[in-house]
TIKE-327873 format. One record per atom (N, C-alpha, C): residue number from 1; residue in one letter; atom name; x, y, z. Coordinates in steps of 0.05 Angstrom, whole numbers. Last residue first. Example, Ala and Ser with C-alpha at 12.3 -4.5 7.8 and 13.67 -1.06 7.14 Angstrom:
2,S,N,257,-45,142 $
2,S,CA,273,-21,143 $
2,S,C,258,1,157 $
1,A,N,264,-114,156 $
1,A,CA,246,-90,156 $
1,A,C,264,-66,156 $
//
This chain:
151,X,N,354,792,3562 $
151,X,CA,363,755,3556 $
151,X,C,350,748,3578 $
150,X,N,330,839,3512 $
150,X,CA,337,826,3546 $
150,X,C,337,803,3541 $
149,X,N,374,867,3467 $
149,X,CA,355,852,3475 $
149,X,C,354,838,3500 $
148,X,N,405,928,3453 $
148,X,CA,409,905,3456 $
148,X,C,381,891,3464 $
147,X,N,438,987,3412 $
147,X,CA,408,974,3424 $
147,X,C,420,939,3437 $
146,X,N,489,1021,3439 $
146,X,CA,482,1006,3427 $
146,X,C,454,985,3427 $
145,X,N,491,1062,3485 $
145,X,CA,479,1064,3459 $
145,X,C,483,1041,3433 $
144,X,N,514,1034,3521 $
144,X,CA,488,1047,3528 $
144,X,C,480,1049,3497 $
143,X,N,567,1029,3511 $
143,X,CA,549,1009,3506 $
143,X,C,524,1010,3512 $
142,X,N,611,1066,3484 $
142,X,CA,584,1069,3497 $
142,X,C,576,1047,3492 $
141,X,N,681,1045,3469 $
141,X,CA,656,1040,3462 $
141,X,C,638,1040,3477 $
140,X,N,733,1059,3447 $
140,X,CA,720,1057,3465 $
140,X,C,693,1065,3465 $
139,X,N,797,1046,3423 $
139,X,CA,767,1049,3414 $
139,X,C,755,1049,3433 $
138,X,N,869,1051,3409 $
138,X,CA,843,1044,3424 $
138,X,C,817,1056,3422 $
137,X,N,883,1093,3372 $
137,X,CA,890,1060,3358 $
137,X,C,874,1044,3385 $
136,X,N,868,1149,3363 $
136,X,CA,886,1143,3366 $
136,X,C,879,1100,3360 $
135,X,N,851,1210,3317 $
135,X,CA,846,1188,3337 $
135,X,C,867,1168,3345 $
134,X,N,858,1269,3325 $
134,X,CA,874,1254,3310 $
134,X,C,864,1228,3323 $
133,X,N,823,1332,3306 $
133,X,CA,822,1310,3332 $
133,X,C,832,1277,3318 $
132,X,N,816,1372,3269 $
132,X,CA,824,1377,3295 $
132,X,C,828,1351,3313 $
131,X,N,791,1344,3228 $
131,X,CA,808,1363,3226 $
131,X,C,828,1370,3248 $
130,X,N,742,1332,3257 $
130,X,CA,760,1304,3242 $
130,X,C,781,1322,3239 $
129,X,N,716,1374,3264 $
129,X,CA,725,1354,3284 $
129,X,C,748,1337,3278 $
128,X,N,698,1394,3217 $
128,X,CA,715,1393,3229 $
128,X,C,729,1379,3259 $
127,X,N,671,1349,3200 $
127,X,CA,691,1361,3174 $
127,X,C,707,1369,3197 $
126,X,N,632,1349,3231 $
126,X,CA,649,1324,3237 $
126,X,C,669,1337,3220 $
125,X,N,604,1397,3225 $
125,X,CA,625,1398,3246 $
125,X,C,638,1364,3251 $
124,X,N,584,1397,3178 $
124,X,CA,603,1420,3175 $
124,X,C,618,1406,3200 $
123,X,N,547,1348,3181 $
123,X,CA,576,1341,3158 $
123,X,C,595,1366,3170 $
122,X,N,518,1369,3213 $
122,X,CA,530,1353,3225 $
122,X,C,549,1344,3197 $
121,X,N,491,1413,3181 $
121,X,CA,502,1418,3194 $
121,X,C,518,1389,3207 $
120,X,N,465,1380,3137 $
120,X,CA,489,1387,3125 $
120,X,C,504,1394,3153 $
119,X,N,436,1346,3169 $
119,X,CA,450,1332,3157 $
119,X,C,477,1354,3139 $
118,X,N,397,1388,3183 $
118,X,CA,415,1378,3199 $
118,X,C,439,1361,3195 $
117,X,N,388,1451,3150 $
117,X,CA,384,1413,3146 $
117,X,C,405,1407,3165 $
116,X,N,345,1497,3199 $
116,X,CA,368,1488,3179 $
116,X,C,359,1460,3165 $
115,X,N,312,1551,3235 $
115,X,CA,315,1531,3217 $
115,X,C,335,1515,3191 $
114,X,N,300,1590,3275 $
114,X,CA,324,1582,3271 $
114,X,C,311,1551,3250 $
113,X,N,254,1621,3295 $
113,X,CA,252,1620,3269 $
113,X,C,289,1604,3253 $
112,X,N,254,1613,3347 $
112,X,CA,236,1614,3335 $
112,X,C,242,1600,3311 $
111,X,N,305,1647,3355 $
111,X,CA,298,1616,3371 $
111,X,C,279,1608,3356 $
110,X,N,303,1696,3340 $
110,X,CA,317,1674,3327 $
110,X,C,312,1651,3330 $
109,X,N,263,1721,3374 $
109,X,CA,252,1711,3343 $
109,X,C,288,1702,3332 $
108,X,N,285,1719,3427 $
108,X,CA,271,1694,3421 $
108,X,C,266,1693,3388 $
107,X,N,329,1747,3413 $
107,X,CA,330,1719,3418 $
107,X,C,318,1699,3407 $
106,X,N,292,1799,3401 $
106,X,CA,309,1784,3390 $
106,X,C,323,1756,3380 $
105,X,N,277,1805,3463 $
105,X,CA,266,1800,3435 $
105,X,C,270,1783,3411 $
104,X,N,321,1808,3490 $
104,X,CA,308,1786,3493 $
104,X,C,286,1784,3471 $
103,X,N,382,1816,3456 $
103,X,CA,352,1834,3472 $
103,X,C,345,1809,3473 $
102,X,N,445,1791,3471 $
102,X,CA,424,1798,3454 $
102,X,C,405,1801,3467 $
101,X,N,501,1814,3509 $
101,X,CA,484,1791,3499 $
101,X,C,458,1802,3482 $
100,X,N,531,1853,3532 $
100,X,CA,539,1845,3510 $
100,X,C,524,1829,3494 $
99,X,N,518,1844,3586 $
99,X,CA,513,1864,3579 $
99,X,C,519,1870,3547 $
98,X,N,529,1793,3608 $
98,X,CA,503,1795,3595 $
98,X,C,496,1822,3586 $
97,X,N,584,1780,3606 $
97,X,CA,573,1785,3578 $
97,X,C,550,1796,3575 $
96,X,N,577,1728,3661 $
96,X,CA,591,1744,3638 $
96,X,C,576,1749,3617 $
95,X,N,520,1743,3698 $
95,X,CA,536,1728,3679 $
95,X,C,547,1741,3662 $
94,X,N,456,1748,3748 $
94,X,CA,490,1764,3728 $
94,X,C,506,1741,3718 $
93,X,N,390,1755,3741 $
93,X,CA,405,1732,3744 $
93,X,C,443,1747,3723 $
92,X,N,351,1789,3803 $
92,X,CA,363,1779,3770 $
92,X,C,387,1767,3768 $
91,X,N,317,1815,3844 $
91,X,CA,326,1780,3842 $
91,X,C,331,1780,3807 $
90,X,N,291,1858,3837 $
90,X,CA,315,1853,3864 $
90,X,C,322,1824,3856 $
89,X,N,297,1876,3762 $
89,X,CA,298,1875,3788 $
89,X,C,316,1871,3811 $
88,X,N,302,1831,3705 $
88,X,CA,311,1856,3721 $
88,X,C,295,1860,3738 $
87,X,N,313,1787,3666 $
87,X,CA,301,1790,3676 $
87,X,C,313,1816,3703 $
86,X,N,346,1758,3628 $
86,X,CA,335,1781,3624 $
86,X,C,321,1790,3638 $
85,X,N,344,1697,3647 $
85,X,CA,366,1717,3635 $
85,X,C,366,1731,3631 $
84,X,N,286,1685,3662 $
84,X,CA,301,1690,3678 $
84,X,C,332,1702,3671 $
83,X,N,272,1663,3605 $
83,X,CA,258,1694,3612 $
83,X,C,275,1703,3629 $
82,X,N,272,1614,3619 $
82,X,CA,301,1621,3596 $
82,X,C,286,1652,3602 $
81,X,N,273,1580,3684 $
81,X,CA,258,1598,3660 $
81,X,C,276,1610,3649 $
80,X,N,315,1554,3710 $
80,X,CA,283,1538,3713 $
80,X,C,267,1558,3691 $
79,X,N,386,1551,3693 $
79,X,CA,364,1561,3694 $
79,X,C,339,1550,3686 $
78,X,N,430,1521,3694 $
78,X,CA,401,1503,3701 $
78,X,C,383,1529,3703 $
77,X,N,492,1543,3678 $
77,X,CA,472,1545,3696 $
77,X,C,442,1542,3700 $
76,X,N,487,1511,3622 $
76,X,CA,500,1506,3642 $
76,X,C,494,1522,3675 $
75,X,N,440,1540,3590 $
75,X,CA,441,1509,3596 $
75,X,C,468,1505,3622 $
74,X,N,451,1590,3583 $
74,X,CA,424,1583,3603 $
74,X,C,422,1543,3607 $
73,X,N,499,1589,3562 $
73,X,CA,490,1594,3590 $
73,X,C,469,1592,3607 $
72,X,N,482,1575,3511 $
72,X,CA,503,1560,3527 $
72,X,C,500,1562,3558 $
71,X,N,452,1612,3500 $
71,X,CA,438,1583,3502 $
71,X,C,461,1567,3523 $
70,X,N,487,1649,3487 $
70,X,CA,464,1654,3517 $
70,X,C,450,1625,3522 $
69,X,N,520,1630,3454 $
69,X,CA,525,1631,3484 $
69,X,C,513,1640,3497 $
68,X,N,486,1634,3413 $
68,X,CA,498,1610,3425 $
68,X,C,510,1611,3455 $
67,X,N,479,1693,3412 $
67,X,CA,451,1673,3409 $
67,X,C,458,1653,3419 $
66,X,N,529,1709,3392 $
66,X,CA,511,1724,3421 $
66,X,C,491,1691,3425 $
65,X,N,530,1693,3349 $
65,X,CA,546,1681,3362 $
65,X,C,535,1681,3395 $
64,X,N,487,1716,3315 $
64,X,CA,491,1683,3322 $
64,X,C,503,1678,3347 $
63,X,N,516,1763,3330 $
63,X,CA,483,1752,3339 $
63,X,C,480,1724,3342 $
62,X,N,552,1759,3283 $
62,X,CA,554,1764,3312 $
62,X,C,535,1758,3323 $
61,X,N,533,1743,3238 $
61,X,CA,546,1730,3249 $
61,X,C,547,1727,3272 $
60,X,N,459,1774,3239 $
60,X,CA,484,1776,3236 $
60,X,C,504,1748,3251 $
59,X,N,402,1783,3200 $
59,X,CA,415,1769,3229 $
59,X,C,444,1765,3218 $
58,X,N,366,1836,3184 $
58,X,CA,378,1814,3174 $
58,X,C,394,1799,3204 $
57,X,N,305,1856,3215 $
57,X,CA,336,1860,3207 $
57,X,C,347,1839,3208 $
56,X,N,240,1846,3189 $
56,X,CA,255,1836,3221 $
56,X,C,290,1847,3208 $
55,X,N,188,1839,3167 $
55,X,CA,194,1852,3168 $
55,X,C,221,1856,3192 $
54,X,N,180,1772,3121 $
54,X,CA,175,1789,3147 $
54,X,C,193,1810,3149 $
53,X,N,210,1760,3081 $
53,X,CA,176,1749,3085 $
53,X,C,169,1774,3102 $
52,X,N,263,1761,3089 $
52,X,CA,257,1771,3067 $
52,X,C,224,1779,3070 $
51,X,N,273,1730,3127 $
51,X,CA,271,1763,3132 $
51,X,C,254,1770,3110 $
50,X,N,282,1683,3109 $
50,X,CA,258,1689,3117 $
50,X,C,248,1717,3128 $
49,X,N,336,1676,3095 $
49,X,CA,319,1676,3076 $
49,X,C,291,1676,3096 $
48,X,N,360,1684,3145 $
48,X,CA,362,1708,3127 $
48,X,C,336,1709,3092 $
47,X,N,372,1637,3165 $
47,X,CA,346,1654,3178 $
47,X,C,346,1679,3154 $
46,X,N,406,1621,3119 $
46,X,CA,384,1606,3132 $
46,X,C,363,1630,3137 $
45,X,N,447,1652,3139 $
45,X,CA,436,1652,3117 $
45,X,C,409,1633,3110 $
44,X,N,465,1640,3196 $
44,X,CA,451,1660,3188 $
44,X,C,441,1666,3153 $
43,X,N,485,1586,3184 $
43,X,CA,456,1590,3197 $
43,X,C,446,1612,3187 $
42,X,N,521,1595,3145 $
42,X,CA,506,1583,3145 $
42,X,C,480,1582,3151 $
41,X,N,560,1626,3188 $
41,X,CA,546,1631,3158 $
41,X,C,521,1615,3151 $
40,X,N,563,1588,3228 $
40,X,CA,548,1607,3240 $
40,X,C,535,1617,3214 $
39,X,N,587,1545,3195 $
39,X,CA,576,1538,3204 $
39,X,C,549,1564,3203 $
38,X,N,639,1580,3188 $
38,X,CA,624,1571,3166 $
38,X,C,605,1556,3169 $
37,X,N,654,1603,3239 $
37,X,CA,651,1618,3219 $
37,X,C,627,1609,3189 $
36,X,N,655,1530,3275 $
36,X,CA,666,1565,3264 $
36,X,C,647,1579,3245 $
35,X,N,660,1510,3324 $
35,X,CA,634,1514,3319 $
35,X,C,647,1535,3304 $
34,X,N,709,1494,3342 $
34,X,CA,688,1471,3332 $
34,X,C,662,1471,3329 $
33,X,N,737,1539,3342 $
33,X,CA,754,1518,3332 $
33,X,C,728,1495,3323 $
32,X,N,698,1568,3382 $
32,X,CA,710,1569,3359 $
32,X,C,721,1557,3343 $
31,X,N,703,1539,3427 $
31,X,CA,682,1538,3419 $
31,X,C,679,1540,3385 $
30,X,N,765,1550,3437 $
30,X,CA,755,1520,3433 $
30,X,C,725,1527,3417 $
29,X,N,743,1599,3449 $
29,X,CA,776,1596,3424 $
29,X,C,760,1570,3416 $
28,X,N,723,1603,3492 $
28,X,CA,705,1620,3469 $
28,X,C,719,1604,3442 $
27,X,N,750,1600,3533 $
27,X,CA,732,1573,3523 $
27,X,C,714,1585,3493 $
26,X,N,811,1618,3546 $
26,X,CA,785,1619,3539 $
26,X,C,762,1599,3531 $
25,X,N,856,1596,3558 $
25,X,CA,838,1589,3580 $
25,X,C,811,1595,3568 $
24,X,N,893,1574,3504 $
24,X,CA,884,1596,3524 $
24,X,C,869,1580,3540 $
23,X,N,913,1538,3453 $
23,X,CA,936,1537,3490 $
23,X,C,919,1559,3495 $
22,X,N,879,1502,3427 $
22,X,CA,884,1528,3425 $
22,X,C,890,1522,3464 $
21,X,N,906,1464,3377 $
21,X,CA,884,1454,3397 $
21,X,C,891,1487,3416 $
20,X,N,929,1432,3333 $
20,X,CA,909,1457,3336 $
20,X,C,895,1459,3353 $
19,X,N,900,1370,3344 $
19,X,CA,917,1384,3330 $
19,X,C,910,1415,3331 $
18,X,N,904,1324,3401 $
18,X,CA,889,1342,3389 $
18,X,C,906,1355,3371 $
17,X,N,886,1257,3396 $
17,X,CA,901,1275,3414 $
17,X,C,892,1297,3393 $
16,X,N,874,1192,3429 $
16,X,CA,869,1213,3411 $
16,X,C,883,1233,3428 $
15,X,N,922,1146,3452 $
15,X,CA,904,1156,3454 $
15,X,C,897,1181,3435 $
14,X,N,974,1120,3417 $
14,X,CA,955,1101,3430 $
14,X,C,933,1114,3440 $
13,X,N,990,1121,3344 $
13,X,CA,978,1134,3371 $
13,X,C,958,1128,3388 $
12,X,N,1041,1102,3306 $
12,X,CA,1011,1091,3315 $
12,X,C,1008,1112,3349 $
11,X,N,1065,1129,3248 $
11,X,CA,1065,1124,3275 $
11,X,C,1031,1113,3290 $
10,X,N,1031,1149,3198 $
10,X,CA,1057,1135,3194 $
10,X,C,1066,1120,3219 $
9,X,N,969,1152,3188 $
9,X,CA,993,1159,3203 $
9,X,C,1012,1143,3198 $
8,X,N,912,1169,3145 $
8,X,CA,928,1144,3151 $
8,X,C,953,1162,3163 $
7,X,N,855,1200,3156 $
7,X,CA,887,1207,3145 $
7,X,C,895,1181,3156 $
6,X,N,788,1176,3154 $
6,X,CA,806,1192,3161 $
6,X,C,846,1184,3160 $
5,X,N,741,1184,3098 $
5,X,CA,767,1163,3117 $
5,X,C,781,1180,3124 $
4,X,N,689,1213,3103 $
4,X,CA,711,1221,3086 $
4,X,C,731,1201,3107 $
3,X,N,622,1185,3112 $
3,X,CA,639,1210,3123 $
3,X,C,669,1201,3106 $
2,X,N,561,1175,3083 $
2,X,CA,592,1170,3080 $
2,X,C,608,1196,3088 $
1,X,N,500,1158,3107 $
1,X,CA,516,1181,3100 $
1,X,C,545,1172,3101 $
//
């Protein structure tokens, strides 16, 4: 796959640095900035062609969005069952939003039925990444991920 060369600088920058890089505390802004609008479109037009089949309400931007940050959350607090975010009683689990978050129904028939091409989605967010993140003139290199052979 051929990604697009990135901008030649007139000045040399010794570490990457960010353009548009959003001065809040929110983390929603950032999320935003590298997961946007035209991405979430995307998806939801995706799942949208399978409503058609089944009887389910179209899936909205917003929902998406709901949808990512319940994933987000059930991944950064290690929850041991994704059921445990919905879960009511003497032992349930509180987090911002969850009153704002999507049915657990719901969820799951997105979870389900979330299907894309991955190849376009990883062109949408290097497009933007590359947009947002100016590299700089040192390289640094995982060497975990490069295969190697035992000597």
């Amino acid at each position: 796959m051929d990604f697009p060369a990135p901008k030649q600088r007139k000045f040399p920058i010794l570490s990457s640095t960010w353009a548009d890089f959003p001065h809040s505390n929110d983390p929603s802004d950032f999320f935003e900035l590298m997961w946007n609008q035209d991405i979430l479109m995307y998806l939801r037009n995706r799942l949208n062609l399978q409503i058609v089949q089944q009887q389910h309400n179209k899936v909205t931007v917003e929902e998406l969005s709901k949808f990512f940050g319940q994933l987000l959350t059930i991944s950064i607090t290690n929850v041991r069952n994704i059921k445990d975010l919905w879960k009511t009683g003497e032992h349930l689990m509180m987090y911002p939003g969850k009153e704002c978050g999507l049915m657990r129904d719901r969820w799951w028939w997105i979870l389900s039925h979330l299907n894309f091409e991955e190849k376009t989605v990883q062109m949408k967010v290097h497009k933007l990444f590359s947009s947002h993140i100016i590299p700089g003139t040192f390289v640094t290199v995982d060497e975990s991920r490069i295969p190697s052979r035992d000597i």
